[in-house]
C-alpha positions as CSV (number, residue, x, y, z in Angstrom):
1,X,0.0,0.0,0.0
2,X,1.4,3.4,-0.7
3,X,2.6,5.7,2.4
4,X,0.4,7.7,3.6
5,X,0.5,11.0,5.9
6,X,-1.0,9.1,8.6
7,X,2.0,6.2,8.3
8,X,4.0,9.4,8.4
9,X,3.1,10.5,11.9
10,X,2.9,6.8,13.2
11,X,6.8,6.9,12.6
12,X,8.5,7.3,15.7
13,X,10.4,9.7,15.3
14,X,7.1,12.0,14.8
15,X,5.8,11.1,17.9
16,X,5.7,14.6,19.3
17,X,3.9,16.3,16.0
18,X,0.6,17.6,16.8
19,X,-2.2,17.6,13.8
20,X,-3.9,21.0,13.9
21,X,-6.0,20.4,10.4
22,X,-7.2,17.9,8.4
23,X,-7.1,15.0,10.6
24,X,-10.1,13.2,8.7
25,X,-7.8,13.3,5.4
26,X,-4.7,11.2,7.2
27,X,-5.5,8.2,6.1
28,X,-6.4,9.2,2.1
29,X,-3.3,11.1,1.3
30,X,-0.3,9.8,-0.3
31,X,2.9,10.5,0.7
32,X,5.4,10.6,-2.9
33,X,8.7,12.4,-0.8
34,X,10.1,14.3,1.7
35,X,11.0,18.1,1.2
36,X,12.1,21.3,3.3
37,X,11.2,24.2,1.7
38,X,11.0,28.1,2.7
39,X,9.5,30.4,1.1
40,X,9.2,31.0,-2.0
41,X,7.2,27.8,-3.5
42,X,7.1,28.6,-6.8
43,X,7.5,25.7,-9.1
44,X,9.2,23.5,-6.2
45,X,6.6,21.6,-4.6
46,X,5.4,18.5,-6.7
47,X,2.1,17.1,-5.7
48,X,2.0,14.3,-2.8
49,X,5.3,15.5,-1.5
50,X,4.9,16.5,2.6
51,X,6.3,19.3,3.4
52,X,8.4,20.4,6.0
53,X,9.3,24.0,7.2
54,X,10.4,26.4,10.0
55,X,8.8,29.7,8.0
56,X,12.2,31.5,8.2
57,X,11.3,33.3,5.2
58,X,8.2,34.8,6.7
59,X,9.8,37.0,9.7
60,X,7.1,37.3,12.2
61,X,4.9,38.0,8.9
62,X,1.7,36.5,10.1
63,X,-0.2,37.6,6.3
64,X,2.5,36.5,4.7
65,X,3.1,33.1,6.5
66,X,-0.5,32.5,5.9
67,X,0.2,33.0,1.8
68,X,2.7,30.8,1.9
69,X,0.7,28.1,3.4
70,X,-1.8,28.8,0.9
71,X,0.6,28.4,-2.0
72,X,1.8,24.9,-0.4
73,X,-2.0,24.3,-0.2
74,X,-2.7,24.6,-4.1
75,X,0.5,23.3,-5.3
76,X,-0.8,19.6,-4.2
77,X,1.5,18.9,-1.6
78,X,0.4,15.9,0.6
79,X,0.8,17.5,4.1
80,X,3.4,20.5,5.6
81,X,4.5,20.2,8.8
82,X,6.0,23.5,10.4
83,X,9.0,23.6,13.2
84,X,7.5,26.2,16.0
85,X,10.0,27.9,18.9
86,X,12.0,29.9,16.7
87,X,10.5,31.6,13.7
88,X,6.9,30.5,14.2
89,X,5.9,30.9,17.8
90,X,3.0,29.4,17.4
91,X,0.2,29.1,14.1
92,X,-2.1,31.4,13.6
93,X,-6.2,30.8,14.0
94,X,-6.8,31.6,10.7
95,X,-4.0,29.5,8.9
96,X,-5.4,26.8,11.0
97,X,-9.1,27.3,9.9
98,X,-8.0,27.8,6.2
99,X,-6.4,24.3,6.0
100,X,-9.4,22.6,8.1
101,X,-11.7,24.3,5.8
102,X,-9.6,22.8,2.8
103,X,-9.6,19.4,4.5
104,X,-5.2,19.7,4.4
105,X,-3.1,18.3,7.1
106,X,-1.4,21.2,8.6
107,X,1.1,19.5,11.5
108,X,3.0,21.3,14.4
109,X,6.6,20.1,15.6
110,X,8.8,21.0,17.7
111,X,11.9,23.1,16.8
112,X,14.1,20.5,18.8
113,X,13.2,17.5,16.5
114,X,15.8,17.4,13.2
115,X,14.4,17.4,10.1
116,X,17.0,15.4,8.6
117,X,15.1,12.5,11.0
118,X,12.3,12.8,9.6
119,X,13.3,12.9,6.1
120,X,15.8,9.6,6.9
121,X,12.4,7.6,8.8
122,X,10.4,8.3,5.8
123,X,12.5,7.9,2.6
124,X,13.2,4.5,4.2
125,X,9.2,3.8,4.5
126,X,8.8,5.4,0.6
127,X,11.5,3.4,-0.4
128,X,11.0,-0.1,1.0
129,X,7.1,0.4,0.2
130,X,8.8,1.0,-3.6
131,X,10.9,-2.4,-3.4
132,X,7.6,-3.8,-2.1
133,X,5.9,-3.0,-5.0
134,X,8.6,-3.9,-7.4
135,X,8.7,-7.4,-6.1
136,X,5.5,-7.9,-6.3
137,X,5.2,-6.0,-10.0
138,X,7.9,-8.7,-11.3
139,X,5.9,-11.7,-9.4
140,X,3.0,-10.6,-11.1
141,X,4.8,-10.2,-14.7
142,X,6.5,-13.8,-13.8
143,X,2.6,-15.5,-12.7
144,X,1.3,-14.0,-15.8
145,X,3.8,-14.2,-18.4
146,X,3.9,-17.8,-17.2
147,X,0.5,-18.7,-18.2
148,X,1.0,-17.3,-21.8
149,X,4.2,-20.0,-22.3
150,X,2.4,-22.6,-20.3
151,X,0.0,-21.9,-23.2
152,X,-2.9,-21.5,-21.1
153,X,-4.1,-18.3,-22.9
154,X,-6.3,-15.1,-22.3
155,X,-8.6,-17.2,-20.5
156,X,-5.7,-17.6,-17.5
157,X,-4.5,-13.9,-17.6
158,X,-8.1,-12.6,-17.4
159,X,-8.4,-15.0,-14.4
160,X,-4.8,-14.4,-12.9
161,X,-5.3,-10.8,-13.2
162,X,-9.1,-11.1,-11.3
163,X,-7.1,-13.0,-8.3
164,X,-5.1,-10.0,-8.3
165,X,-7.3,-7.1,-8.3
166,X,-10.5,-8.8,-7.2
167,X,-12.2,-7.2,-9.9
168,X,-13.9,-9.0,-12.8
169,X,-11.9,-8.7,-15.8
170,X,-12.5,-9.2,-19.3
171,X,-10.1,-9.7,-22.6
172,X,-11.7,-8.7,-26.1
173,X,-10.4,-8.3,-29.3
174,X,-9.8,-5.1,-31.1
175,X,-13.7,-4.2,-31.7
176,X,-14.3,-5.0,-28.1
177,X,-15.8,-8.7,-28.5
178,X,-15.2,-10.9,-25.7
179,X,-12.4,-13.4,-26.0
180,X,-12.3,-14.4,-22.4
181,X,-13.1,-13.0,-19.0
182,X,-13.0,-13.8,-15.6
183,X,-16.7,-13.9,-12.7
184,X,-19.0,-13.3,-16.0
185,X,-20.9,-15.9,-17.6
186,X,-20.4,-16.6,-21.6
187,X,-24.0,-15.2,-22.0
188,X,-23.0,-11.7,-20.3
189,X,-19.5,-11.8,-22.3
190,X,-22.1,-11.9,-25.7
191,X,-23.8,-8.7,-24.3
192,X,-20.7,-6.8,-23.8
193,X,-21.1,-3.2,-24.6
194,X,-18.4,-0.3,-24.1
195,X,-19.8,3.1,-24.0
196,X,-18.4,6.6,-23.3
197,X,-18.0,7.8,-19.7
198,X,-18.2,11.2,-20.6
199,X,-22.0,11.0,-22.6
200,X,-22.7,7.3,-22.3
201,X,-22.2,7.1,-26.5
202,X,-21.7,3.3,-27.8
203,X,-17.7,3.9,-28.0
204,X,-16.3,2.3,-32.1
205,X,-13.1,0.2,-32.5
206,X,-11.7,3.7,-33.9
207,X,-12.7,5.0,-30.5
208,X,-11.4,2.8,-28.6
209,X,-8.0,2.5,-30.0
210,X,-7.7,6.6,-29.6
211,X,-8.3,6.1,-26.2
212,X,-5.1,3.3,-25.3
213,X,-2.1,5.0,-27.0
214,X,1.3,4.0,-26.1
215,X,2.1,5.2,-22.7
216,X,-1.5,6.0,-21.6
217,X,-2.9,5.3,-18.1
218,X,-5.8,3.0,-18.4
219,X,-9.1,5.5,-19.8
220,X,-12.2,4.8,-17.9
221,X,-15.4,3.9,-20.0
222,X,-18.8,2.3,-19.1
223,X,-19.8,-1.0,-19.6
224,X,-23.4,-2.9,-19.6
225,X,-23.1,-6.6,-19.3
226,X,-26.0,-8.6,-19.5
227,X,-28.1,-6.7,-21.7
228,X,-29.3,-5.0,-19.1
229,X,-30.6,-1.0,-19.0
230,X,-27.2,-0.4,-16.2
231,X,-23.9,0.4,-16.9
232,X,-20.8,0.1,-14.4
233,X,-17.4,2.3,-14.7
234,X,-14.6,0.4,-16.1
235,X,-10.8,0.8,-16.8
236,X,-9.6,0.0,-20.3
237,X,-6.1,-0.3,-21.4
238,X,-4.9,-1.7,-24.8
239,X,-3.6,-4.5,-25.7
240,X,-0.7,-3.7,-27.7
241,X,2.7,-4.2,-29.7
242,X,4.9,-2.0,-31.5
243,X,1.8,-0.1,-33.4
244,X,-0.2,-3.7,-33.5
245,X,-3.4,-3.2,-31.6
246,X,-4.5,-7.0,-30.9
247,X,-7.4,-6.1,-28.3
248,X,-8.1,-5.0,-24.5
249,X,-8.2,-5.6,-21.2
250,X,-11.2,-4.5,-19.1
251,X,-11.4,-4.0,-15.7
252,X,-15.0,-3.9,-13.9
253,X,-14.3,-1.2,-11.0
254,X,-17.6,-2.1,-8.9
255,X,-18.1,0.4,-6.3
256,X,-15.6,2.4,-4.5
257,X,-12.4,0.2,-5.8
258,X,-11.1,3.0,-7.4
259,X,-10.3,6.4,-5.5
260,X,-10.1,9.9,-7.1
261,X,-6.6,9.3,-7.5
262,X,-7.4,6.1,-9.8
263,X,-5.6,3.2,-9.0
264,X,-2.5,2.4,-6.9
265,X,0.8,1.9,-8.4
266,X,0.8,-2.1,-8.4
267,X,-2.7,-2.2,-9.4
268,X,-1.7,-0.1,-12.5
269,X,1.4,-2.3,-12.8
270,X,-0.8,-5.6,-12.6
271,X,-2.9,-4.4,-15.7
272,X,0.3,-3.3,-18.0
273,X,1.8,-6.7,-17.3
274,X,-1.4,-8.2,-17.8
275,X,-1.1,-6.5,-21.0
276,X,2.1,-7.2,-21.8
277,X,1.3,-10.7,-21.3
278,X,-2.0,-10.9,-23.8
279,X,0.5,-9.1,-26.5
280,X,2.9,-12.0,-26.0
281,X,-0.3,-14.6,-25.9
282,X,-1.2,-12.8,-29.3
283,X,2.6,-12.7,-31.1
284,X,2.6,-16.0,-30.3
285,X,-0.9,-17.2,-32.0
286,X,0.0,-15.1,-34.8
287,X,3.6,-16.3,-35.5
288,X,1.7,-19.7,-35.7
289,X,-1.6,-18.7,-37.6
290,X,1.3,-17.6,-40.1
291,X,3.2,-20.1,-40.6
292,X,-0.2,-22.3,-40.9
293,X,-1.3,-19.8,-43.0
294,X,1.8,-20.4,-45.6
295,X,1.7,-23.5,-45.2
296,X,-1.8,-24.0,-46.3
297,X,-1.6,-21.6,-49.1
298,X,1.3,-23.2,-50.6
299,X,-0.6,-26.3,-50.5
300,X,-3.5,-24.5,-52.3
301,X,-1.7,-22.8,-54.5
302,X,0.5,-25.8,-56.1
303,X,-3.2,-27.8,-56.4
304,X,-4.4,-24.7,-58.4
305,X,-1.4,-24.3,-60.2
306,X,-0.8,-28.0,-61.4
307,X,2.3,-28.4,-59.5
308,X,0.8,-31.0,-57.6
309,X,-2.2,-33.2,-58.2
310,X,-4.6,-35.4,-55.7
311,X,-2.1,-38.1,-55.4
312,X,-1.5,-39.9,-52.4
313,X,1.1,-37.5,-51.1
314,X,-1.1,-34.7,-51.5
315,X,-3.8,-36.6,-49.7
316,X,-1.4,-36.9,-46.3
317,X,-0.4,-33.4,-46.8
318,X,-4.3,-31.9,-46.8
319,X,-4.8,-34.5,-43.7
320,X,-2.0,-32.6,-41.9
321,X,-3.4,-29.0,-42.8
322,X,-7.2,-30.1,-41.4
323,X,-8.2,-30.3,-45.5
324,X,-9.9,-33.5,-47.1
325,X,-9.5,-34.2,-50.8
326,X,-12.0,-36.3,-51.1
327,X,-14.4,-34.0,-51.2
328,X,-16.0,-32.0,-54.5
329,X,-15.0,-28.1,-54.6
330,X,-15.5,-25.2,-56.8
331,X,-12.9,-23.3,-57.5
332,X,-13.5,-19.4,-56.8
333,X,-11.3,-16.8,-57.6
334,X,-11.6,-13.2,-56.0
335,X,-9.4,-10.3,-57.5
336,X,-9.7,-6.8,-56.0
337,X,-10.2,-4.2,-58.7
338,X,-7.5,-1.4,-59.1
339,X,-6.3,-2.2,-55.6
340,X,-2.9,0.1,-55.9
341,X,-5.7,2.7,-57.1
342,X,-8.0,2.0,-53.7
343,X,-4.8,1.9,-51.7
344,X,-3.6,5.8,-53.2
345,X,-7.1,6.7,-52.7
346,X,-7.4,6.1,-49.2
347,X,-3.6,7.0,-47.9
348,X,-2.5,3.0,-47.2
349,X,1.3,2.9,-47.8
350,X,2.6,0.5,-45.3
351,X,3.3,-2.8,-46.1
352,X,1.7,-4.1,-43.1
353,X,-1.3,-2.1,-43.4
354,X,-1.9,-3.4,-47.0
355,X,-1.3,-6.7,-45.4
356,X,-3.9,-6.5,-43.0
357,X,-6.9,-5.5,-45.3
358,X,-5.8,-8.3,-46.7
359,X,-5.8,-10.8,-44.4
360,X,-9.7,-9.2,-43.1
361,X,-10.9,-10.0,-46.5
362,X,-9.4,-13.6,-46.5
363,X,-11.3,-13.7,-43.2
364,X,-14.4,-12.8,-44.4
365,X,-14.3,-15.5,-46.8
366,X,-13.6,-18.2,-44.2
367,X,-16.5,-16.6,-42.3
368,X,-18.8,-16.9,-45.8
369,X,-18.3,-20.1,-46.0
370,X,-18.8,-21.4,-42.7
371,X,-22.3,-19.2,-42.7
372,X,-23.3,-21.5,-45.3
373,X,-22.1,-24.9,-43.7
374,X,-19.1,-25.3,-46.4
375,X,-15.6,-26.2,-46.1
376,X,-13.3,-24.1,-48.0
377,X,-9.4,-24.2,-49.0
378,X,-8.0,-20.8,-49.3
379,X,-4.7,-19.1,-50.3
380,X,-3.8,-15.2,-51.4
381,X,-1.6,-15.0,-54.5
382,X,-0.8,-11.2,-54.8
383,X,-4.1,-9.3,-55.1
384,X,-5.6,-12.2,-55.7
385,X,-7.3,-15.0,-54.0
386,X,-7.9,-18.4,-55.0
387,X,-11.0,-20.8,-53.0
388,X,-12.0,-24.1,-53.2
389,X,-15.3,-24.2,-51.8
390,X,-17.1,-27.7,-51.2
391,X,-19.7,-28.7,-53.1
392,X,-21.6,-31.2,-51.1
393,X,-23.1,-33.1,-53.5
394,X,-26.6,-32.8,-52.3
395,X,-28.1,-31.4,-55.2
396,X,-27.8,-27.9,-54.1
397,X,-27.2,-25.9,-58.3
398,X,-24.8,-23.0,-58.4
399,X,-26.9,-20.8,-56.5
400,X,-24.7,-21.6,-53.3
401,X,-21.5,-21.0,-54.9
402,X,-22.7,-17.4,-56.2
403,X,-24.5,-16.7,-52.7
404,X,-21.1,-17.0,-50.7
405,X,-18.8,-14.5,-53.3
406,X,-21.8,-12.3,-52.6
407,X,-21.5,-12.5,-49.1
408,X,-17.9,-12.3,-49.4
409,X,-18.6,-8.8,-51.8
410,X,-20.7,-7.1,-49.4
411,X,-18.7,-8.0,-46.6
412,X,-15.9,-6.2,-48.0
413,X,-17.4,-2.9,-49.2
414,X,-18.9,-2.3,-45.6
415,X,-15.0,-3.2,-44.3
416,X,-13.7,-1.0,-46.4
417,X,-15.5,1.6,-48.7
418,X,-15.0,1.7,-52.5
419,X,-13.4,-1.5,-52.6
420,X,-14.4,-4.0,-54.9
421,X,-13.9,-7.5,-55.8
422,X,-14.3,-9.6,-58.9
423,X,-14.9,-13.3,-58.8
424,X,-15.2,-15.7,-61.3
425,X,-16.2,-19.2,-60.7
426,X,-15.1,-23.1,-62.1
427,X,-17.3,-26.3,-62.7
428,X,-17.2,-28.9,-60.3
429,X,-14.7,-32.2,-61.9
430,X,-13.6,-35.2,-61.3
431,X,-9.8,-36.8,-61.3
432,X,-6.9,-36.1,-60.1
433,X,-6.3,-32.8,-61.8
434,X,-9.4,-31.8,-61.0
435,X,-8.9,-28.4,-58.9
436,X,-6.6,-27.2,-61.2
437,X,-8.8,-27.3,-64.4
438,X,-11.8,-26.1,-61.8
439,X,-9.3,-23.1,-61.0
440,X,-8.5,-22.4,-64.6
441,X,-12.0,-22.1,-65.8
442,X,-12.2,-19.6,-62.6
443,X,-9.8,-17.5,-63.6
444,X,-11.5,-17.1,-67.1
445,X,-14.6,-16.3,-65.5
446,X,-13.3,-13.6,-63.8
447,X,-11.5,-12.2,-66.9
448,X,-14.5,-12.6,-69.3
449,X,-16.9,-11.1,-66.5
450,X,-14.6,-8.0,-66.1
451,X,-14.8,-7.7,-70.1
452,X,-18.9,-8.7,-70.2
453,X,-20.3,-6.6,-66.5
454,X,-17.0,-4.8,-65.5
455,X,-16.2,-4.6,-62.0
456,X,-17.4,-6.3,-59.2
457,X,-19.0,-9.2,-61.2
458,X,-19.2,-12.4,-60.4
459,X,-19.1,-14.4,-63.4
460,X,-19.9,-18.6,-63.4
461,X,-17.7,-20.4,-66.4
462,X,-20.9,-22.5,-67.3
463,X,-23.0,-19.2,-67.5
464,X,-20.4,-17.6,-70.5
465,X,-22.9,-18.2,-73.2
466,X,-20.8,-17.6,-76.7
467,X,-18.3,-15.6,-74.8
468,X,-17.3,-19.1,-73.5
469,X,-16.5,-20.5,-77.2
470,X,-14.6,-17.6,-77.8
471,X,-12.7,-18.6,-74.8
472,X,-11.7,-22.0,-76.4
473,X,-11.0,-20.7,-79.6
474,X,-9.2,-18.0,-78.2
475,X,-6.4,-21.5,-77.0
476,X,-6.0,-22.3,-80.7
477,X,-2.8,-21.5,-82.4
478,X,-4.1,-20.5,-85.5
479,X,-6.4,-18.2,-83.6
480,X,-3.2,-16.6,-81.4
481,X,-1.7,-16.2,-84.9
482,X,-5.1,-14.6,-86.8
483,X,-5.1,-11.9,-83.6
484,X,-1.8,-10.9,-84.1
485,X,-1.6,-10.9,-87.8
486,X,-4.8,-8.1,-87.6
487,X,-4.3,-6.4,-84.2
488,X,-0.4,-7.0,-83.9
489,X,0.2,-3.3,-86.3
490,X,-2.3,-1.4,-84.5
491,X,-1.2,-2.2,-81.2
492,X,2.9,-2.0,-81.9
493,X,2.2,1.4,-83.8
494,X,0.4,2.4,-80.5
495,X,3.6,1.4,-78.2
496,X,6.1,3.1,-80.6
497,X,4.1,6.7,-81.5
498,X,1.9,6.4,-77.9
499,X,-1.2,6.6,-80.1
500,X,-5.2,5.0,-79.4
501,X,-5.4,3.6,-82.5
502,X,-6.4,0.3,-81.0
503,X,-8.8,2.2,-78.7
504,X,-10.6,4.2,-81.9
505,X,-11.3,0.2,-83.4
506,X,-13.0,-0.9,-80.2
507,X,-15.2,2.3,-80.0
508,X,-15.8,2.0,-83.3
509,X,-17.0,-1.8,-83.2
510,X,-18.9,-0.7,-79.9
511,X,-21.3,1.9,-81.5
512,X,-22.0,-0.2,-84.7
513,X,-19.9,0.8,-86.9
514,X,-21.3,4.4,-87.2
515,X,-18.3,6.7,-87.4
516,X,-20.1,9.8,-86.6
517,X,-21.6,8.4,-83.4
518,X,-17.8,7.3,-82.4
519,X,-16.5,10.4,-83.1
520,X,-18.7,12.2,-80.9
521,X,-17.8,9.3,-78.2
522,X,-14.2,10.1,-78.3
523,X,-14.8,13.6,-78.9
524,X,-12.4,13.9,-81.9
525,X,-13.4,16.3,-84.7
526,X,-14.9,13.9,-87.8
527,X,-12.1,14.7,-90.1
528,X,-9.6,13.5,-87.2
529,X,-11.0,11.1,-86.7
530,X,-11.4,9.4,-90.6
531,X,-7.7,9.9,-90.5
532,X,-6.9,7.6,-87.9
533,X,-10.0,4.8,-89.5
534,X,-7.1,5.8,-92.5
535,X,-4.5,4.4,-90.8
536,X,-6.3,1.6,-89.3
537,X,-7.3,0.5,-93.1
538,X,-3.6,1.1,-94.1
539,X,-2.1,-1.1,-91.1
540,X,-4.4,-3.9,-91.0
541,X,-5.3,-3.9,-94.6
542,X,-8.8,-4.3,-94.2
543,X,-11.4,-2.3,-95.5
544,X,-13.9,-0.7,-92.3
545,X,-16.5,-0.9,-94.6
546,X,-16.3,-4.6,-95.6
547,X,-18.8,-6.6,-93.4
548,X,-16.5,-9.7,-93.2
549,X,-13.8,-7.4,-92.1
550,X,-15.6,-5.8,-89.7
551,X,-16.3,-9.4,-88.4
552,X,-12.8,-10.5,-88.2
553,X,-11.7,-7.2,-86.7
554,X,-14.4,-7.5,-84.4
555,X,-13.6,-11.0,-83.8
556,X,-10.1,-10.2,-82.6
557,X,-11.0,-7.8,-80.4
558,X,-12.8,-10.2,-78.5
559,X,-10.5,-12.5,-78.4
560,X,-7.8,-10.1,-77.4
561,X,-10.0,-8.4,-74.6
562,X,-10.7,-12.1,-73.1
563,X,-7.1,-12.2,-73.2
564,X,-6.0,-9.7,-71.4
565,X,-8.8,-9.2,-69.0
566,X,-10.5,-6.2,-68.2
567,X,-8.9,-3.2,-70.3
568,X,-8.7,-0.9,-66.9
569,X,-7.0,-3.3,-65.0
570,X,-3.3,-3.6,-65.0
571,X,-3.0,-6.2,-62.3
572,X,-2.9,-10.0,-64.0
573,X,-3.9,-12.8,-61.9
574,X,-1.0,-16.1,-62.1
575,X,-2.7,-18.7,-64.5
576,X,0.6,-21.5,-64.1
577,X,2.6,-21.0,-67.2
578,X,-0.4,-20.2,-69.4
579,X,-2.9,-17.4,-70.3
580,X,-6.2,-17.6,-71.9
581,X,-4.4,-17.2,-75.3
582,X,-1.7,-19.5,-74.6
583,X,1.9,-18.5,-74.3
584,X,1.8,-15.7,-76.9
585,X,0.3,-12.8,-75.4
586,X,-0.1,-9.7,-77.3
587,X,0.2,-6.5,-75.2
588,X,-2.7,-4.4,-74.1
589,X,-3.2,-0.5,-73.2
590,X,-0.7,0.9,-70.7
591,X,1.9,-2.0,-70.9
């Protein structure tokens, strides 16, 4: 327990002080140091420090002792003790019935007693009460920090922590959900609510985490367990490493625990290490959540890829990562439009940052599907992620598949505004290459249903209609060749004199063929623009006019737009060795 003015004057050595004010305040003040001080006070006196002084400064002064007094008063001192028989004869009525009035300990000693033995009795109480407190701040740190490596979790610290304060205590994550907590029932810990002690306002995860910066004493805030209409004052401190916020701790203060002062040093020390602790409870989960994480995604990814196939040895692998391969999946790939774009827009530069809107949205897809009673496989390749989600077989059509990357869509535009994600989405096969061909028909789903309903589409390969024989003519040599042959000059010319001549064809071809209309589209003046249909005619040599030129040219551009994706997006998602044209690629805009 810290020292108080009352310990004070139980010390020996102050057995002939005499309290003239503030006796009922004794007990309630703490006692930080030991000072002598005359006049003036100035900056000198530091709150909770008792006082002690003869008043040489103040002659025979009796205004000007009471001033000074006064000053000691509202400077926050704990207590001042005055040496009377030399300077001060005695203490005035007035001085007397000021610090009574104020509820301050104002003590009388006698000018024989030393103040260097006062000052020597009470340092030694200050400082053995200090050693006190750091022994029992580094048991505390030892009891707690053991639970963590015993790997007993947030459960024990919430529990270790309620032995130690004997408060109820309660560990949440970062948007104040309860993880664990000690004297509450799981039914209360589901009704947790953190509000505002200031106007009693439901309190966000943004305002939370403004209120537990590094270095901050524990804020106070009110929390309603139960459901119920009440609210009771709580202490909240974060839960935190480096500039990682993982969650907090709460502390239930119940009635009278905490004084005005807040709370004493070793209860303050108990809830950093009980901090500390969850932080190192937390780094540990998420060192191994990582390394799970690659481990799994890796996994995925080589299934996807073709590098591995359902063999045997991939069977023992997905047994060790929790997966079975011997059920059905559809493969469903999510790639979030323009994300260097979003990420500009809204000021995200760090690496981890970017990382962590990641990871929420791979969350919200393991969340999707367990909504709907599926199993998924997961991994994040880039910008891009890559699911198998399991098709049980029961007879249940598409439907399902679509419902979950709509779930998984919604989720992450109210996460994060003006993001979007496309998805496209494979057939269910059989044999052991089955995933992979399931995760290549995805990924052309996706491409073709940026081209078809631009962003945030989700496209099913069985639902492409023509656009999916275009798909697999679009893998034919001679069609890689006939693209080339009629788009090849337009799209090199555009590379070497940074023209749109390629861009002029396709709005051409998309308002029928009526040059006037595209004109007006592109806003190019009509002679302007028959010059560049001129040069169109002179590199392809085709005639714009010719119906089945038009078709072939119209043909191409198809066939290159289904290779390359969506026109607006630059990102490419990783299709093995192999794009939707094969290995020759021609370029698009902005490579």
């Amino acid at each position: 327990m810290p020292l108080t003015v009352a310990d004070v004057l139980a010390l020996e050595v102050m057995r002939q002080a005499r309290v003239l004010a503030g006796a009922s305040q004794l007990a309630q003040r703490q006692v930080n140091w030991v000072s002598v001080i005359e006049m003036p006070v100035e900056k000198f006196v530091r709150p909770g420090e008792f006082i002690l002084t003869t008043g040489i400064g103040c002659g025979h002064d009796e205004e000007l002792f009471g001033r000074f007094i006064t000053e000691i008063m509202d400077s926050g001192a704990a207590a001042v003790a005055v040496s009377v028989g030399k300077f001060v004869q005695e203490l005035a009525v007035s001085v007397v019935n000021s610090a009574e009035a104020r509820g301050f300990p104002l003590i009388e000693i006698p000018w024989e007693l030393p103040f260097h033995s006062i000052t020597q009795a009470a340092l030694e109480s200050i400082i053995n009460e200090q050693n006190a407190v750091l022994r029992r701040s580094a048991a505390i740190h030892r009891q707690l920090l053991n639970a963590v490596l015993a790997g007993q979790g947030v459960g024990a610290i919430a529990a270790a922590l309620t032995d130690i304060l004997g408060r109820p205590v309660v560990v949440t994550d970062t948007e104040c959900r309860p993880l664990a907590g000690a004297q509450a029932t799981d039914a209360e810990l589901q009704a947790l609510d953190v509000r505002s002690a200031e106007d009693g306002c439901r309190l966000t995860p943004a305002d939370l985490a403004a209120r537990v910066a590094p270095g901050r004493s524990p804020a106070r805030v009110m929390v309603n367990i139960g459901g119920g209409k009440s609210a009771e004052s709580a202490l909240l401190t974060g839960i935190l490493a480096g500039r990682e916020l993982f969650g907090y701790v709460l502390i239930l203060e119940g009635e009278g625990w905490v004084g005005p002062e807040g709370p004493e040093e070793i209860e303050l020390h108990a809830i950093e290490h009980a901090a500390t602790s969850a932080a190192v409870f937390f780094l540990k989960a998420q060192a191994v959540a990582q390394t799970e994480m690659r481990l799994k995604g890796d996994f995925v990814w080589a299934l996807a890829s073709g590098a591995d196939t359902i063999s045997p040895g991939a069977q023992a692998r997905a047994k060790f990562l929790h997966y079975d391969l011997g059920r059905s999946y559809w493969a469903v790939v999510f790639d979030i439009d323009c994300f260097r774009d979003y990420l500009s827009g809204v000021g995200v530069k760090d690496e981890t940052d970017i990382q962590r809107v990641k990871d929420k949205i791979g969350t919200l897809m393991e969340s999707a599907a367990a909504s709907l009673g599926r199993r998924i496989m997961l991994t994040n390749q880039q910008d891009a992620y890559i699911c198998f989600l399991e098709s049980t077989g029961d007879g249940t059509t598409e439907s399902t598949v679509v419902r979950f990357a709509r779930i998984v869509q919604k989720g992450a535009a109210r996460a994060y505004s003006g993001l979007t994600l496309s998805c496209g989405v494979g057939r269910v096969h059989e044999g052991d290459d089955r995933l992979t061909r399931s995760y290549r028909e995805a990924v052309k789903a996706l491409r073709i249903g940026r081209v078809m309903r631009g962003r945030g589409s989700v496209t099913v390969y069985d639902r492409l209609g023509s656009f999916g024989l275009l798909v697999k003519l679009g893998e034919d040599e001679e069609a890689i060749s006939f693209v080339a042959d009629h788009l090849g000059p337009l799209i090199e010319h555009d590379q070497r004199r940074n023209s749109s001549l390629l861009e002029t064809l396709r709005t051409l071809a998309d308002c029928g063929w009526n040059a006037s209309r595209a004109a007006r589209t592109l806003h190019l003046h009509r002679q302007s623009f028959l010059y560049r249909l001129g040069r169109i005619e002179e590199l392809t040599g085709l005639c714009l006019s010719d119906p089945q030129d038009r078709f072939a040219l119209e043909l191409c551009l198809h066939l290159h737009e289904i290779a390359c994706g969506d026109p607006d997006n630059g990102e490419r998602l990783r299709e093995g060795d192999r794009s939707p044209l094969g290995g020759k690629r021609l370029a698009t805009r902005g490579e």
